[in-house]
C-alpha positions as MATLAB code, in Angstrom:
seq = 'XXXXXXXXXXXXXXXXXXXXXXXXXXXXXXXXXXXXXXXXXXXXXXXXXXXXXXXXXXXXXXXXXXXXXXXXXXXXXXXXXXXXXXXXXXXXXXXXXXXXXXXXXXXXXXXXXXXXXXXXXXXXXXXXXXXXXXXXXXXXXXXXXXXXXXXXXXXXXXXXXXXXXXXXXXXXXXXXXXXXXXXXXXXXXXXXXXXXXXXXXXXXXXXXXXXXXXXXXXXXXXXXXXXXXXXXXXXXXXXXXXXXXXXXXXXXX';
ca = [
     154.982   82.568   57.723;
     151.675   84.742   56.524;
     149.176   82.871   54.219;
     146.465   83.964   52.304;
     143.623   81.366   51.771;
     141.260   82.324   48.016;
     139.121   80.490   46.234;
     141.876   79.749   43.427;
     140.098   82.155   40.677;
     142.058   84.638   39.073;
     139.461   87.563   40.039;
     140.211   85.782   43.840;
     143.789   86.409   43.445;
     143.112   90.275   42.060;
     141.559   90.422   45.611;
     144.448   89.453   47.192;
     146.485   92.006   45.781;
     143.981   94.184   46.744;
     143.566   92.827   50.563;
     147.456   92.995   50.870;
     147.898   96.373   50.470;
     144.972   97.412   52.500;
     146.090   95.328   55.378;
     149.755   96.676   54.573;
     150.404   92.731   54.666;
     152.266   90.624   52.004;
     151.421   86.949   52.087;
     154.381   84.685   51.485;
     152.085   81.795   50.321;
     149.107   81.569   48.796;
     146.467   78.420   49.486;
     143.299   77.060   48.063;
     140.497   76.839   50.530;
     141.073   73.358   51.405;
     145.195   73.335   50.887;
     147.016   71.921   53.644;
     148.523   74.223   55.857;
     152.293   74.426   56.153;
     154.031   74.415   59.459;
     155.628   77.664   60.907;
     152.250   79.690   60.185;
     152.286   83.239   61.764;
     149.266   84.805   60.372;
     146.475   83.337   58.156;
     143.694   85.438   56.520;
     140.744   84.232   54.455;
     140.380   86.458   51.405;
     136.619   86.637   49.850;
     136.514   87.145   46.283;
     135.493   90.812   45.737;
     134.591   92.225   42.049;
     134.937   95.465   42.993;
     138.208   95.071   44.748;
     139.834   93.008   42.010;
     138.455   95.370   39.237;
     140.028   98.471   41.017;
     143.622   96.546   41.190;
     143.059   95.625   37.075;
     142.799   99.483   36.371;
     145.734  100.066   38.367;
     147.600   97.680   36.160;
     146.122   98.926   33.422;
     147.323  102.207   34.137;
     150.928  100.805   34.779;
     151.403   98.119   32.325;
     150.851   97.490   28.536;
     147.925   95.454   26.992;
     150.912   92.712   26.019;
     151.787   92.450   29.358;
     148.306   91.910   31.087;
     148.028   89.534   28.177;
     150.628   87.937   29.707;
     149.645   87.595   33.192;
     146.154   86.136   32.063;
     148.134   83.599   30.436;
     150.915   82.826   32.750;
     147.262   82.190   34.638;
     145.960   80.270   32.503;
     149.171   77.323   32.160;
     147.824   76.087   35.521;
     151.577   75.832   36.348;
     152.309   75.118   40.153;
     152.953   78.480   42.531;
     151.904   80.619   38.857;
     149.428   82.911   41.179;
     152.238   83.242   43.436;
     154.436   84.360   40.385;
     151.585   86.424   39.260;
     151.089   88.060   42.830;
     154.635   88.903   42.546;
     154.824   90.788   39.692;
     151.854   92.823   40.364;
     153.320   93.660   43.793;
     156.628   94.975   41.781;
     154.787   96.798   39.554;
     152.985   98.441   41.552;
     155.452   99.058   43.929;
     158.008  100.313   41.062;
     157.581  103.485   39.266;
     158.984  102.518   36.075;
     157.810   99.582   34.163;
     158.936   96.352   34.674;
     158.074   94.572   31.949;
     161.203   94.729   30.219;
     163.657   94.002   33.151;
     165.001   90.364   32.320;
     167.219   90.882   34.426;
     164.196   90.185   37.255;
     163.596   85.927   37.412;
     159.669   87.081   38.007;
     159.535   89.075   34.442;
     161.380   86.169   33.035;
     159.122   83.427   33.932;
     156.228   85.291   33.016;
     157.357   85.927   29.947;
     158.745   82.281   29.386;
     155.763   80.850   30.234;
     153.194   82.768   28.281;
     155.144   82.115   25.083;
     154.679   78.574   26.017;
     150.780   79.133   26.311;
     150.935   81.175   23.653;
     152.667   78.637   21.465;
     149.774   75.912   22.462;
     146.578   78.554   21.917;
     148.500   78.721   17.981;
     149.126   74.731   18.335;
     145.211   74.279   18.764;
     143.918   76.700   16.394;
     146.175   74.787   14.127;
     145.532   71.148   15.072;
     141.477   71.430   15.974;
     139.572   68.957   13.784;
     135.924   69.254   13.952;
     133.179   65.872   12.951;
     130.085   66.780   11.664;
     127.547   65.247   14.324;
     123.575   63.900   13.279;
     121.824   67.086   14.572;
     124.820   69.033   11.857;
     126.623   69.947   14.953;
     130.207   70.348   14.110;
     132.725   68.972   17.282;
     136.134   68.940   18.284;
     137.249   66.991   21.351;
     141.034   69.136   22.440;
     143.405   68.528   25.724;
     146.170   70.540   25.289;
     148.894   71.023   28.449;
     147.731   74.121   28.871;
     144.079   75.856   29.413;
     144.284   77.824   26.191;
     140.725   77.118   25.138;
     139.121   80.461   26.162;
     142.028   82.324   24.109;
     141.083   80.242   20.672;
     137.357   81.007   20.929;
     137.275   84.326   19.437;
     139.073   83.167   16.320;
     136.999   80.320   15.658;
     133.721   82.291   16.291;
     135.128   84.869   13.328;
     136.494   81.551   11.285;
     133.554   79.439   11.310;
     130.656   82.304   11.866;
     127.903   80.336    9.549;
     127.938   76.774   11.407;
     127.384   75.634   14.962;
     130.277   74.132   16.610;
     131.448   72.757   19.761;
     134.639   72.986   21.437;
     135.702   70.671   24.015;
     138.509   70.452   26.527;
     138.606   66.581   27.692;
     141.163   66.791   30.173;
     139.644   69.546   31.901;
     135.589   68.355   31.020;
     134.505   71.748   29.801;
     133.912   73.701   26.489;
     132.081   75.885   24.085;
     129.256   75.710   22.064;
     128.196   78.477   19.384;
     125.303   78.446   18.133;
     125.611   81.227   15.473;
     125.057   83.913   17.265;
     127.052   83.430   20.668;
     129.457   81.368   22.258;
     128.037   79.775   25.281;
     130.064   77.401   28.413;
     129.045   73.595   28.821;
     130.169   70.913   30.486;
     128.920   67.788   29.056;
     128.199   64.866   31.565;
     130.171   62.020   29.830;
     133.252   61.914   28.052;
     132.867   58.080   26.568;
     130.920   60.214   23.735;
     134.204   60.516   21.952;
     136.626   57.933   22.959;
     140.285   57.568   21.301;
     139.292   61.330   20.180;
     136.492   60.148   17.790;
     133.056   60.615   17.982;
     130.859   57.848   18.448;
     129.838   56.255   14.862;
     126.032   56.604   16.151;
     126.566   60.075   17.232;
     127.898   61.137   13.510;
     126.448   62.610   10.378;
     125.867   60.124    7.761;
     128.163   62.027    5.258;
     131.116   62.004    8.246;
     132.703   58.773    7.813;
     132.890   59.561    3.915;
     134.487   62.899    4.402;
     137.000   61.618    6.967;
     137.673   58.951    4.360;
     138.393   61.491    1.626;
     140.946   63.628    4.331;
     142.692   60.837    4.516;
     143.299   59.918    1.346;
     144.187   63.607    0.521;
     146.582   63.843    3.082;
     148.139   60.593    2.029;
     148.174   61.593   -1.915;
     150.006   64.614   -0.988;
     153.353   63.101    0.826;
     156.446   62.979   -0.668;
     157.498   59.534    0.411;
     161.110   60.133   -0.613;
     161.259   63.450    1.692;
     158.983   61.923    4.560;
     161.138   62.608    7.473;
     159.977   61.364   10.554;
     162.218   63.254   13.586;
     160.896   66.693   12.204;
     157.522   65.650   11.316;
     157.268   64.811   14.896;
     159.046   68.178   16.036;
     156.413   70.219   14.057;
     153.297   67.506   14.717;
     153.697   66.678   18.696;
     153.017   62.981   18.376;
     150.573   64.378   21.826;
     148.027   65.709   19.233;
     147.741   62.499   16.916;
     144.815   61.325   18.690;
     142.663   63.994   17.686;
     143.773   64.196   14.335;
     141.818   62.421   11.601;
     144.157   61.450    8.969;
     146.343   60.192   11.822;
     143.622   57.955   12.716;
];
């Protein structure tokens, strides 16, 4: 069996692609640096994480693939799904290695599943831009605490920046302890260093704006004025409103 060891980043696994077909050999496993090594191992090479080298292999796709379709990859990369880099590797070997596109050959269980699953991502990024509540913080610091399946975060980001241009927000992924803060002008990467900030999806009461309680109040009386209780229906509320996604919303509070 031939392994290739990379630092688990997707420009790491563009430089795989890369190192395979200048070494004219296809790994049939791919390992973190510190991933156990399986038994039966024939060959084993290290690949270093090379801009250059995984920015040549992205032109190459780009040159052989539509923009949907390296959509797709980046967010077939992005479910965190197990063996999804070895999927990915896979279907940029075939492309390249095909003269016609692949893209639309079902018929292929790689094209499938990389379709399947980034309609799945896809269908979470939509999920959060829908479900994102934001509490106005003391220092007027607007904050949303998010842990969806998938790491969909960095594909939301560009709508919000255009959606809420005029206020500073943050953006936080809890299950994976990182997000974004904008500041008006750009979007920035942070990591904060406790998540007990916002437990059960809330804010700390000392951390909020005076006016945030009231407001939160008034959602929830909105939200409650405008059911229907003789059409509530609970099974396809549920269907439509993951039951997943309660904590973080306020009038489910």
């Amino acid at each position: 069996m031939i392994i290739f060891r990379y630092d688990k980043t997707y420009e790491g696994l563009l430089t795989a692609v890369f190192e395979a077909y200048n070494r004219k050999c296809f790994p049939e496993k791919l390992l973190g640096m510190d991933d156990i090594e399986p038994l039966f191992v024939t060959d084993m090479f290290v690949v270093i994480t090379d801009s250059e080298k995984s920015g040549r292999v992205w032109k190459g796709l780009e040159k052989k693939m539509d923009a949907n379709s390296l959509n797709m990859l980046t967010y077939v990369w992005l479910s965190e799904l197990p063996q999804s880099d070895e999927l990915i590797f896979r279907y940029v070997t075939k492309t390249f290695d095909t003269e016609h596109f692949i893209g639309m050959n079902f018929a292929d269980d790689d094209v499938l599943q990389v379709r399947n699953i980034a309609q799945k991502v896809n269908r979470e990024k939509h999920r959060m831009i829908e479900f994102v509540r934001f509490q106005k913080t003391a220092d007027d610091v607007f904050f949303a605490p998010i842990s969806p399946d998938y790491n969909c975060l960095p594909l939301t980001i560009s709508h919000f920046k255009d959606r809420f241009a005029d206020q500073k927000w943050i953006i936080y992924d809890v299950k994976r302890n990182y997000g974004y803060y904008y500041d008006m002008k750009t979007v920035t990467e942070m990591t904060l260093n406790s998540t007990e900030l916002f437990p059960d999806g809330k804010l700390d009461e000392g951390l909020m704006a005076e006016d945030e309680k009231l407001f939160q109040k008034m959602w929830k009386v909105y939200f409650k004025s405008m059911a229907i209780k003789e059409r509530i229906n609970p099974k396809l509320h549920k269907q439509h409103l993951p039951k997943r996604y309660w904590k973080y919303l306020t009038e489910k509070q």
